[in-house]
Structure formats: C-alpha cells, structure tokens
N, C-alpha and C positions, 0 to 999 in steps of 0.2 A: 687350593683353587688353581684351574688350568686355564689359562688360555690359549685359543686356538689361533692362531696365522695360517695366511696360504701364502704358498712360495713357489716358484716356477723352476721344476725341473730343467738343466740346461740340455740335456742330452735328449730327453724323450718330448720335452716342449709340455709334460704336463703336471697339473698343479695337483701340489700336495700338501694337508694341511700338516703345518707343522706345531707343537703342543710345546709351553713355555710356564714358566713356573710361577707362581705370585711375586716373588722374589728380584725376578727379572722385569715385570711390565709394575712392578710398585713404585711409589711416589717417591722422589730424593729424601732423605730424610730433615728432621726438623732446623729449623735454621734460629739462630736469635735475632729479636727484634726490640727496637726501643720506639713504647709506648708513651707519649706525652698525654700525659694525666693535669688534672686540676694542682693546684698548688695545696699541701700537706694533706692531701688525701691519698698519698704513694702506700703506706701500709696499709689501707682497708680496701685498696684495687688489689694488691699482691697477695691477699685475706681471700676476697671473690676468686682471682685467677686459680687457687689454688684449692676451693671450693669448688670449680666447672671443672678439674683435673687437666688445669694446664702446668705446664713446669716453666716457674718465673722464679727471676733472680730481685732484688732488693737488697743493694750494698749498703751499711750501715755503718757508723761508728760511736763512738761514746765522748761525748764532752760534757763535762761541766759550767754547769751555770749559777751565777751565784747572782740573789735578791739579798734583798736588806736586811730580812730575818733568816734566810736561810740558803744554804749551798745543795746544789740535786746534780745526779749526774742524768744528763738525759741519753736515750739512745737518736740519733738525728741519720738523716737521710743523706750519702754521701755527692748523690747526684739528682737534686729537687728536681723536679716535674717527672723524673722517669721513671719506668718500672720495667724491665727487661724481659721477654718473653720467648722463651722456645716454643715453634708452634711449624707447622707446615702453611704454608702460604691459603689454602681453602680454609683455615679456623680465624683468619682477620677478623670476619663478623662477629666470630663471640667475644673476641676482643673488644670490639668496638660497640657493642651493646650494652657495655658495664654503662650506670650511670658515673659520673664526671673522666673518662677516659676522651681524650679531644681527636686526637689521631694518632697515627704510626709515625715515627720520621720515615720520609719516603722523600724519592728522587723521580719525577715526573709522571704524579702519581701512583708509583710504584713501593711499596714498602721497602726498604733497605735491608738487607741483613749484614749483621754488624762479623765482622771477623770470629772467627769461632776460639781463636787464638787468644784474642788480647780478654776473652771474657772469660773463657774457662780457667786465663791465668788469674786473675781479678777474682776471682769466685774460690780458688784453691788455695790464693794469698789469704782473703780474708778469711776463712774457714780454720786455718793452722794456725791466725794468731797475729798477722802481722798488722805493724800500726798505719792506718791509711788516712789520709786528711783531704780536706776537699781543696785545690789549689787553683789559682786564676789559670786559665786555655796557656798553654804555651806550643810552639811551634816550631820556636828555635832554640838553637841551644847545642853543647854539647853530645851528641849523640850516644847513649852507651847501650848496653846489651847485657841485660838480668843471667848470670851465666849457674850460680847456684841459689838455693834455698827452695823453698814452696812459691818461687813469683817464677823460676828459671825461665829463661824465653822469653820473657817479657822484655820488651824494647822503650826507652825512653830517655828522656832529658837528666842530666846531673846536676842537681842543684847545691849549694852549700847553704845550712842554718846552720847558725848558733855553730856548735862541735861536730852536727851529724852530719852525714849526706842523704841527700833525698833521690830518689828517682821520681821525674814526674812522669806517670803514665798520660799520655790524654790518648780522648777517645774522637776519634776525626768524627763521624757520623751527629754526633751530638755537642760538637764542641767546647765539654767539659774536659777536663784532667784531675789528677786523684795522685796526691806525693804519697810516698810511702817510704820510711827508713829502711837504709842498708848498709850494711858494710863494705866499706873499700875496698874487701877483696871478694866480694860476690860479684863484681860488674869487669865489662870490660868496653873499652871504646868502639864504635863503629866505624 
C-alpha cells in the first residue's frame, strides 16, 4: 500500500507528490496495558482476550492450600483484578466490551501503557521457571539492579527472608509488586 503526499518543490515553487510506503505512515506498534477486570474472573477475560486474537499476558503462581480432609495445590492469580494487554490504542473497545472487564488503568482518561521493560522482564522470568510471590507495594528500599539470569534488567527492592534474598519488583501504574528469589550475586546496587 502507497501513499501519496505533496511537497513543495524549493527551487521551481512547484508541487510534487511524493509516494511513502505502509511502513512509514503505519500506527506505532502495540503497547501493554492493564485491564481491571471483576474479581476472580482474571483467567476467563484472558480466555475471551485470546479468543478475539488479542496478545495478553496473565502472571500466575502455584500455592498450596490445605482444608481439613485434604491438601490441593492451586494455580492463583499473581496480580488480582488485572489482565495485561498488548493492543494498539484503537482496539480499547474490544477490550472493553468483554462482559465483567471494568476499565483500563488510565491517567486522565487516557489508557496508560505500562513500560515495555519491566513486563517483558516479568513475562520471561515466569516463563523460565523462576519463583514469584505476590508481596505488599513497596517503594522504598534498597535499590538494586537484576544483572544476570532470565529476570536481567529488571530493577527493584532487596529484601531479606528467612536465608533467601528477594528482589521486589513492583509495578508503579497499578500499585502492586511481585518478590521473586535470587541470588546474591545476580544483583547489583543502584
């Protein structure tokens, strides 16, 4: 597909159209976004989104739960109400047309898009294995910098449990964070 422009010769004063490639006058590419959905209805939004052929993300982990007669390990939601969405900014509507989808997080009526960084690192951590947990917003804190493994680049707080260290990731836009185990000599301070 071409399109055409006209442009104004400097020398002869006369216009000429000038022919541009799809490539050039096409739309930025897709950005992520976080969808606040109803409460434990995160996997059957991310189910639909992926049904309509959108590309959504749904962080998960595994814990254990134990009743009276019996021990189940369930798979749980690492960041309740949201569902993460790559999308160009004109497919909001099919977003928002799922039934129990509430809105986008957005900044004066404007959708937000979330760093492309801290998710595709979140996305390639969980993907390779590594253990992630859901942990209260923190903001302060030692500062460090994910420097090896499948999380690298990732930026976040140093925590100590128990024997391990934690990096806490959070995510500014939605005011969660997500610990995740590392070793002492993957990190480095900021």
């Amino acid at each position: 597909m071409i399109n055409t422009a006209v442009q104004l010769e400097a020398s002869t004063g006369a216009i000429l159209p000038v022919l541009r490639s799809a490539a050039e006058t096409a739309a930025p590419s897709p950005r992520w976004y976080a969808a606040y959905v109803c409460a434990r209805h995160e996997k059957r939004i991310a189910r639909q989104l992926e049904e309509r052929h959108l590309n959504c993300f749904l962080p998960t982990y595994r814990s254990v739960r134990r009743w009276k007669d019996r021990r189940k390990e369930l798979e749980m939601v690492l960041f309740p109400g949201y569902v993460f969405v790559q999308m160009d900014p004109g497919d909001r509507l099919r977003v928002l047309q799922l039934p129990k989808v509430v809105r986008f997080v957005s900044f004066n009526g404007q959708p937000v898009a979330l760093p492309d960084a801290e998710l595709e690192g979140l996305r390639t951590g969980l993907a390779s294995g590594v253990r992630a947990l859901p942990h209260p917003y923190l903001r302060a804190g030692r500062r460090v910098k994910i420097v090896y493994g499948p999380m690298a680049g990732a930026h976040g707080i140093l925590t100590r449990w128990k024997d391990t260290l934690r990096v806490v990731i959070s995510m500014e836009a939605i005011m969660r964070s997500v610990a995740v185990e590392i070793d002492a000599a993957d990190v480095v301070p900021l």
